[in-house]
C-alpha positions as CSV (number, residue, x, y, z in Angstrom):
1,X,84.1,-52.9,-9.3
2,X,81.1,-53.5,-7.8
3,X,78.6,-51.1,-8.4
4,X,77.1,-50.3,-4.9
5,X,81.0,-49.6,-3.7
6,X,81.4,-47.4,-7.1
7,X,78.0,-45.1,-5.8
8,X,79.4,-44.7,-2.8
9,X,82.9,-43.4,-3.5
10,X,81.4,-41.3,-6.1
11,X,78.7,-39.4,-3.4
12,X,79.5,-35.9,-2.4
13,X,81.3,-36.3,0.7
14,X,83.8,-39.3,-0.3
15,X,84.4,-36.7,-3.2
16,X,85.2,-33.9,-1.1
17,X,87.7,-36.0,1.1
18,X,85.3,-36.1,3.4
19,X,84.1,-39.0,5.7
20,X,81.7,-41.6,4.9
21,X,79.5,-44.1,7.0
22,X,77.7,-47.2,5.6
23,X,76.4,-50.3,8.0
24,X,78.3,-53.9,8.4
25,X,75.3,-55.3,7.4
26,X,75.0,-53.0,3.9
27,X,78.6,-53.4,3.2
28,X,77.7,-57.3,3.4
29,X,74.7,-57.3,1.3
30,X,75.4,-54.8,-1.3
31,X,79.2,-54.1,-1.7
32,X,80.7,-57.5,-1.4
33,X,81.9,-57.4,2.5
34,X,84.5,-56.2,4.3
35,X,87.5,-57.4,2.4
36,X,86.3,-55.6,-1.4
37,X,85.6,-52.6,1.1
38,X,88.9,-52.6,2.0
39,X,90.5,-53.4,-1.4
40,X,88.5,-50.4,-3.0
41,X,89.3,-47.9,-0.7
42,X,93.5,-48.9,-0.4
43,X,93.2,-48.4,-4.2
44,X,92.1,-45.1,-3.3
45,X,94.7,-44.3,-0.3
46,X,91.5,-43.8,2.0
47,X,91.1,-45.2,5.4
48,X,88.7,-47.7,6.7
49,X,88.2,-48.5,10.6
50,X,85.3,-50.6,11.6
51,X,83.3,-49.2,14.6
52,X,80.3,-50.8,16.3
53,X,78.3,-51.9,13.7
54,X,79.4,-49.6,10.7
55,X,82.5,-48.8,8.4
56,X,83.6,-45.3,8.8
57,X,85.6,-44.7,5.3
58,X,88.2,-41.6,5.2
59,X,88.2,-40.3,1.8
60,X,91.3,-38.8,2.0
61,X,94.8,-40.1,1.0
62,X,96.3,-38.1,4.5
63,X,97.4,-39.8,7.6
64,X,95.6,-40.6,10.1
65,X,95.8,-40.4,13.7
66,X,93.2,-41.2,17.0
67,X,93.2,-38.9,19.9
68,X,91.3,-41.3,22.3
């Protein structure tokens, strides 16, 4: 795994199941783009959705579900 990716699932808040915010643009330069983004965090039963200009990653394996 790349190693950027591997730092960010290993800070505190993807740990705690919490939520986790990192820029298109970063996620392009440093963790291998949108599609090993997406890989690593299916292998992890988290949740990606791509807003604006950033990745907002749900470290938890629960479902999901948008109220507007």
């Amino acid at each position: 795994m790349n190693a950027w990716l591997n730092q960010m699932f290993a800070a505190g808040q993807a740990s705690k199941g919490g939520l986790v915010r990192r820029s298109i643009k970063s996620v392009r330069k440093y963790g291998g783009g949108e599609e090993t983004l997406v890989a690593e965090a299916k292998s992890r039963d988290f949740h990606v959705v791509k807003t604006g200009k950033q990745y907002l990653v749900m470290c938890h394996p629960g479902r999901q579900k948008i109220l507007c």
